[in-house]
Wavefront OBJ file of the C-alpha trace (Angstrom):
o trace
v 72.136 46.339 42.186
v 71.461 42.880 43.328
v 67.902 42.961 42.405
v 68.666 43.596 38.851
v 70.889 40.659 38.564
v 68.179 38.335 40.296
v 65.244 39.861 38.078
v 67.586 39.403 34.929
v 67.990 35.794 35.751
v 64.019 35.548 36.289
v 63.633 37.160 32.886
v 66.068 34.519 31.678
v 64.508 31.677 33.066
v 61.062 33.060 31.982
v 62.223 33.705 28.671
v 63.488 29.888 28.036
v 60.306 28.312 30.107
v 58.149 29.956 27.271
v 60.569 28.659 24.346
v 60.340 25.037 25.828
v 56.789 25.710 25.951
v 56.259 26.551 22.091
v 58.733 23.613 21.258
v 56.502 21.203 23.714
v 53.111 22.575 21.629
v 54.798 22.425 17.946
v 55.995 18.939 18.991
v 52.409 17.973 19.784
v 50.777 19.255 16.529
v 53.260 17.133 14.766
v 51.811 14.062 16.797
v 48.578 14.833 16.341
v 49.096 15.159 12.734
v 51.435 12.051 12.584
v 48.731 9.674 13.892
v 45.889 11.145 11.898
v 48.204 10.001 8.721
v 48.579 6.408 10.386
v 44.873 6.741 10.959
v 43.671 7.439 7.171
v 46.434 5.531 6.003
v 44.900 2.396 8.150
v 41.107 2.964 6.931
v 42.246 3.089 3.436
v 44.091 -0.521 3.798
v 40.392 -1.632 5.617
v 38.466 -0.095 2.664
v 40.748 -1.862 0.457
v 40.776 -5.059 1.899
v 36.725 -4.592 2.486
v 36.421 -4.391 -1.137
v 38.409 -7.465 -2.148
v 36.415 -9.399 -0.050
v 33.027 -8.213 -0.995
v 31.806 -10.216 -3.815
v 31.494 -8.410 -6.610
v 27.850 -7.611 -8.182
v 28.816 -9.239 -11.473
v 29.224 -12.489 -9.736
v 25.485 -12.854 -8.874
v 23.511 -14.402 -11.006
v 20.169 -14.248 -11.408
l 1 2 3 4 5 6 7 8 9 10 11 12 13 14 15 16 17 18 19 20 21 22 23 24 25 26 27 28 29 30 31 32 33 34 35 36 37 38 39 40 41 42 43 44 45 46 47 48 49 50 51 52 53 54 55 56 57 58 59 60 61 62
């Protein structure tokens, strides 16, 4: 009988090790995809800035 009640409690602790685990990996993806946001959202301000300071073709004269 004892056995039953120690494997239960395994199967329990087993059971919420693998929730923590999917939490851990969805909590990750949302990182990942978090900083590649920052990350475009950064390049964009470069380009932008880039392109204010290039001088502009209708400038040059010829």
């Amino acid at each position: 009988m004892g056995i039953w009640l120690e494997l239960g409690i395994f199967g329990l602790v087993f059971v919420f090790a693998f929730w923590q685990m999917h939490d851990v990996r969805k909590a990750q993806e949302h990182t990942r995809q978090q900083r590649a946001r920052e990350k475009a959202a950064q390049e964009a301000k470069d380009a932008r800035e880039a392109a204010k300071q290039a001088p502009d073709e209708t400038d040059i004269k010829s």
